[in-house]
C-alpha positions as a Markdown table, in Angstrom:
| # | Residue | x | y | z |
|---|---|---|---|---|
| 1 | Unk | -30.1 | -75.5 | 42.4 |
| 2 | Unk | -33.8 | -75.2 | 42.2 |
| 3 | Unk | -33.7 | -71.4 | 42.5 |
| 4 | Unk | -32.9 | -68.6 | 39.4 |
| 5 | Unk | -31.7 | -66.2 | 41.9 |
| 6 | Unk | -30.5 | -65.9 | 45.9 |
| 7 | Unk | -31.6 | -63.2 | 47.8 |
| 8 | Unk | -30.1 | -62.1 | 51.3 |
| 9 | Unk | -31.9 | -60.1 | 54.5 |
| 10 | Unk | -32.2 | -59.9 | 57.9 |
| 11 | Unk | -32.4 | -57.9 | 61.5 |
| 12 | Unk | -29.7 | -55.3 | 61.3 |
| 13 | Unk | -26.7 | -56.3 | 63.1 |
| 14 | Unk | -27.6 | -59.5 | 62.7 |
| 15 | Unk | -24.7 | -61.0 | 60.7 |
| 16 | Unk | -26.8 | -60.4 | 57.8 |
| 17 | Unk | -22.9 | -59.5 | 55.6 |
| 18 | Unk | -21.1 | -62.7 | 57.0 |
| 19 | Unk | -24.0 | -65.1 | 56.2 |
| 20 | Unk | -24.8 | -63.8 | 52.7 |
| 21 | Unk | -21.0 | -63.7 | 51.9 |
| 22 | Unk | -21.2 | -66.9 | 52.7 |
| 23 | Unk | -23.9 | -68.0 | 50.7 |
| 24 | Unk | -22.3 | -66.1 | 48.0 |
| 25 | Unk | -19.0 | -67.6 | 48.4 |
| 26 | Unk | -20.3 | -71.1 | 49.0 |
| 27 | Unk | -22.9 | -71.3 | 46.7 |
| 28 | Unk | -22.8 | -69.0 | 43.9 |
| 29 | Unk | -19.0 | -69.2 | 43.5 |
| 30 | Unk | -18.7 | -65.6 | 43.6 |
| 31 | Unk | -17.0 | -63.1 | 46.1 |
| 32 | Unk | -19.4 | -59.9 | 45.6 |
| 33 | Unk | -21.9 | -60.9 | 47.7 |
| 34 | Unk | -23.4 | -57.3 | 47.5 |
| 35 | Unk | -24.9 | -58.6 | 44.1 |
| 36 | Unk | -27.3 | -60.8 | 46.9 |
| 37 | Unk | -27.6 | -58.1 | 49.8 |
| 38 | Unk | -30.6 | -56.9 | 50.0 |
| 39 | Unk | -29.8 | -54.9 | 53.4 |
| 40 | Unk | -32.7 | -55.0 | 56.0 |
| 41 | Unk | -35.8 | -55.6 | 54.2 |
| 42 | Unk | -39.5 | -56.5 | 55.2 |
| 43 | Unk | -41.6 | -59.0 | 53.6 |
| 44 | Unk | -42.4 | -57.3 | 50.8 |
| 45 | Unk | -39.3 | -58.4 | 49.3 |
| 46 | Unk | -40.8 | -62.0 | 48.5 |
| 47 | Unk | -42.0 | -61.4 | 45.5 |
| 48 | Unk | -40.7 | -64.6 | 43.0 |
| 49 | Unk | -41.8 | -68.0 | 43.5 |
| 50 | Unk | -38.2 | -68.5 | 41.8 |
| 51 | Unk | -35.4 | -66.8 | 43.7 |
| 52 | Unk | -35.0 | -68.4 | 47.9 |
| 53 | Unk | -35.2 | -65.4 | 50.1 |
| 54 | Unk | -32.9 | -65.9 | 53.1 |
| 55 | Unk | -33.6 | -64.0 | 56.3 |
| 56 | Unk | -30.7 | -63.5 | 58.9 |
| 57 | Unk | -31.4 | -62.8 | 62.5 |
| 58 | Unk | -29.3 | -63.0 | 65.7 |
| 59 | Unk | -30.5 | -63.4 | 69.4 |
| 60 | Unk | -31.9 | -60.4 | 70.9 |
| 61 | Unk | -29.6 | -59.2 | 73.8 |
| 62 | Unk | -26.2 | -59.4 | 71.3 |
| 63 | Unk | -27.9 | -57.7 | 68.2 |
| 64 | Unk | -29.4 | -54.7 | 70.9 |
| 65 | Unk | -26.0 | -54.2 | 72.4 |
| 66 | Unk | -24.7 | -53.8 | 68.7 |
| 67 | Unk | -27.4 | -51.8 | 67.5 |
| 68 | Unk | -26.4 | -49.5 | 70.7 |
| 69 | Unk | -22.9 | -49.8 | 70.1 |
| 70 | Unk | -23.4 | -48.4 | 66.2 |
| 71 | Unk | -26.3 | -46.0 | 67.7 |
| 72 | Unk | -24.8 | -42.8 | 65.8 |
| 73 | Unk | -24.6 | -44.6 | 62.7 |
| 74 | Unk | -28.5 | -45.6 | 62.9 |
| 75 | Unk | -29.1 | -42.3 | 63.9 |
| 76 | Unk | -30.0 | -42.4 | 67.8 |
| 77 | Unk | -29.5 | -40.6 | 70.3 |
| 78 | Unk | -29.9 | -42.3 | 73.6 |
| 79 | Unk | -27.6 | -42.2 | 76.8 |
| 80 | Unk | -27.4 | -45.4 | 78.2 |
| 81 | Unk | -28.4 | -48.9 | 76.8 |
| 82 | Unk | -31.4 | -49.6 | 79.7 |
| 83 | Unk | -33.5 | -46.5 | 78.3 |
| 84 | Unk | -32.7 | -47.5 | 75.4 |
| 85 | Unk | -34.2 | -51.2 | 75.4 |
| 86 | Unk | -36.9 | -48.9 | 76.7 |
| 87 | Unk | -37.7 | -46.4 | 74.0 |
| 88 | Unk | -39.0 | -46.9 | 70.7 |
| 89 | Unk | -36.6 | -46.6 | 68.0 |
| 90 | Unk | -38.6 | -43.7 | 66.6 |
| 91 | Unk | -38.1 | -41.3 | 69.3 |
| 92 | Unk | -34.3 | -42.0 | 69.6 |
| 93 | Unk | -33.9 | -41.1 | 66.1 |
| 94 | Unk | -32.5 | -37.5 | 65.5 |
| 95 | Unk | -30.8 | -36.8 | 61.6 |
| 96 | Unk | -27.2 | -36.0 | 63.0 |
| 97 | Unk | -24.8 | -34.4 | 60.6 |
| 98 | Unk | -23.8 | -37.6 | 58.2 |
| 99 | Unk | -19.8 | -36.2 | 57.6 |
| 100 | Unk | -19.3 | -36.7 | 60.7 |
| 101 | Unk | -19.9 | -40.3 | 60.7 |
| 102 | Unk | -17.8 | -43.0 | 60.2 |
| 103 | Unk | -17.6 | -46.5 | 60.7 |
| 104 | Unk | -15.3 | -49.4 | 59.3 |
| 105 | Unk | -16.7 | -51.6 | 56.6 |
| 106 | Unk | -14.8 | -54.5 | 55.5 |
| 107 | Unk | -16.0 | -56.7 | 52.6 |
| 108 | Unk | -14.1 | -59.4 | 50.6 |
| 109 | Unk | -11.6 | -57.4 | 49.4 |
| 110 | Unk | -10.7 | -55.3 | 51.9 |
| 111 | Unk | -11.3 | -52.9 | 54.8 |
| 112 | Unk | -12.9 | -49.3 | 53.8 |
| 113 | Unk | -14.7 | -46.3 | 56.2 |
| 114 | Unk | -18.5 | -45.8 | 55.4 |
| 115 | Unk | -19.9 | -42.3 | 56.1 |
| 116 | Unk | -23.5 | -41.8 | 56.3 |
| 117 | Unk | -26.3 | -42.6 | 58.7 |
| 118 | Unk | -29.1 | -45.3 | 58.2 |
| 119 | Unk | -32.6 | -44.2 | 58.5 |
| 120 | Unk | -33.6 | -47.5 | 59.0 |
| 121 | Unk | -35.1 | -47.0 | 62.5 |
| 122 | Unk | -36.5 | -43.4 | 61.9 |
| 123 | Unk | -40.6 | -44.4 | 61.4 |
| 124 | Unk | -40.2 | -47.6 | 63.6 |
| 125 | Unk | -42.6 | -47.4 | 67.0 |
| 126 | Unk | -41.4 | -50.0 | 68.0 |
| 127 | Unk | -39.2 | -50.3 | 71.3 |
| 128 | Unk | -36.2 | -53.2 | 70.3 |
| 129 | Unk | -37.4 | -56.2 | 71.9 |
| 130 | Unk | -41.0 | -55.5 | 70.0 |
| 131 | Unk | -39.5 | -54.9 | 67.1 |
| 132 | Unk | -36.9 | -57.5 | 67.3 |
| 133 | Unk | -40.5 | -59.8 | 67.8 |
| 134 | Unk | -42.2 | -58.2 | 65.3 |
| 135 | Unk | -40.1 | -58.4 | 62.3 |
| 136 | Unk | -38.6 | -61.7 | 62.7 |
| 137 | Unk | -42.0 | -62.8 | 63.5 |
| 138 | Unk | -43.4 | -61.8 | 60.0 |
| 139 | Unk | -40.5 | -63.8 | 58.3 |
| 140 | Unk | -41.2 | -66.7 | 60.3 |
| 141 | Unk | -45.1 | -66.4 | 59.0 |
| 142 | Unk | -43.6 | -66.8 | 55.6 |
| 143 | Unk | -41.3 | -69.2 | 55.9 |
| 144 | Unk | -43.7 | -71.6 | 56.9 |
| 145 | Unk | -45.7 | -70.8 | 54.0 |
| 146 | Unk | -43.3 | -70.8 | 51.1 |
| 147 | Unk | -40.5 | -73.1 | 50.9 |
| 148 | Unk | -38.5 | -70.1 | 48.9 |
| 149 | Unk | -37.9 | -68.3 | 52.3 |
| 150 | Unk | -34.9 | -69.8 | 54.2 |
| 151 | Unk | -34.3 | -68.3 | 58.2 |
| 152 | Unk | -30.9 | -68.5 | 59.3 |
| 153 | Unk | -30.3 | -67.6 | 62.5 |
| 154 | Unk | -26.7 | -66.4 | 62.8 |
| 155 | Unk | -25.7 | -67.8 | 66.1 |
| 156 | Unk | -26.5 | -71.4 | 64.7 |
| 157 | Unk | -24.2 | -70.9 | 61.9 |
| 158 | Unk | -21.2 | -69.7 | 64.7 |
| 159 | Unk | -21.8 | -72.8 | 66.7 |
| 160 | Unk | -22.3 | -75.6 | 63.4 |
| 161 | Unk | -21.1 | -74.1 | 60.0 |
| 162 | Unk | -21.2 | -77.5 | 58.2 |
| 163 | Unk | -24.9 | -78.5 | 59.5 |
| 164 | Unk | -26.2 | -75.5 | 58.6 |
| 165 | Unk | -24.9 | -74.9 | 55.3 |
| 166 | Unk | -25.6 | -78.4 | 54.8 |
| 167 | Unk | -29.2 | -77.5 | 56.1 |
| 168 | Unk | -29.3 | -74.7 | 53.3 |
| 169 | Unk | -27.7 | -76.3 | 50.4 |
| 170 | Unk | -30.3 | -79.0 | 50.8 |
| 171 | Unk | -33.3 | -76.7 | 50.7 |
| 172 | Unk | -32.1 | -74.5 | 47.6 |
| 173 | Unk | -31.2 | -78.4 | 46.4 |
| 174 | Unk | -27.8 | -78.1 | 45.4 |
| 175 | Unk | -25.4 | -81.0 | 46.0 |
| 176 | Unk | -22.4 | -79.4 | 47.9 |
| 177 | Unk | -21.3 | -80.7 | 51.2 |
| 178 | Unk | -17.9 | -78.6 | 51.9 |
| 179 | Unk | -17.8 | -75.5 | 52.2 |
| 180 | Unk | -15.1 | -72.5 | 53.3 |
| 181 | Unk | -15.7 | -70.4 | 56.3 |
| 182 | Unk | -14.8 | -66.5 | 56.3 |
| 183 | Unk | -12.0 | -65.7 | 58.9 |
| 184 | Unk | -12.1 | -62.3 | 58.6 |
| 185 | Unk | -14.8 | -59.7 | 60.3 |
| 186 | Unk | -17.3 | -59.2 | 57.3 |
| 187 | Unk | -20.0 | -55.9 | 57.4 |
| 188 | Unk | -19.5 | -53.0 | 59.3 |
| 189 | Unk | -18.3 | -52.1 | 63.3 |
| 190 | Unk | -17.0 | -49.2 | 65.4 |
């Protein structure tokens, strides 16, 4: 591999725990892919000529009906999914009471319950599809830019595994050509 380290991003709800499990799994021969989440960070995350930042996003209208599906656990309050394509994630957020969330989790190992709700939308005026535009936008800037940052779209890795870990084991230059799916549901859902 020409990289010291792998790094793993993306769009919330945009596969962003199957595909780095995957690129855990596949290429780093290790099942804690946690070690390479990095959750749903901006751009300031590229910061080492040395370490291939990949950055996971998913088609628009699937990863909004998610995000709306999950609302409580992002910590929005909306009631119904047209005003909410409509309103900017700022204004839907309210702090809820956190106890009273849960959601399953499933990793590697097994299936678990996470508590808690993500602030990640709370400063964002942005409305989804803007957002959405925005941020994958920016990673798109940088991948043309810097050969470290790797976009993988999620739905392109449903529809051709091999080709596109072929496509990503050829630009962190390793050698591998086979590589194991995951059956199971990987991240979180309601």
């Amino acid at each position: 591999m020409k990289y010291d380290a792998l790094l793993c991003t993306g769009q919330p709800r945009s596969g962003t725990h199957y595909i780095t499990a995957l690129i855990s799994l596949n290429f780093l021969n290790n099942k804690d892919y946690l070690k390479i989440y990095r959750s749903h960070e901006s751009v300031q995350l590229i910061q080492n000529s040395q370490t291939a930042y990949f950055y996971i996003w998913r088609e628009f209208e699937p990863m909004a009906k998610s995000i709306y599906q999950l609302k409580e656990r992002f910590g929005l309050k909306i009631d119904s999914y047209g005003v909410f394509l409509r309103s900017r994630y700022g204004d839907m957020w309210v702090m809820g009471d956190p106890d009273k969330i849960s959601i399953n989790a499933r990793n590697l190992w097994g299936r678990t319950k996470v508590k808690g709700i993500s602030d990640f939308f709370k400063d964002i005026d942005m409305c989804p599809r803007e957002f959405w535009e925005y941020h994958n936008g920016l990673w798109d800037e940088y991948a043309k830019k810097n050969p470290n940052v790797i976009v993988v779209k999620y739905d392109d890795v449903l529809r051709n595994l091999d080709a596109e870990m072929n496509r990503i084991a050829e630009k962190i230059g390793c050698d591998k050509r086979e590589f194991k799916n995951i059956e199971k549901k990987i991240g979180y859902w309601k």
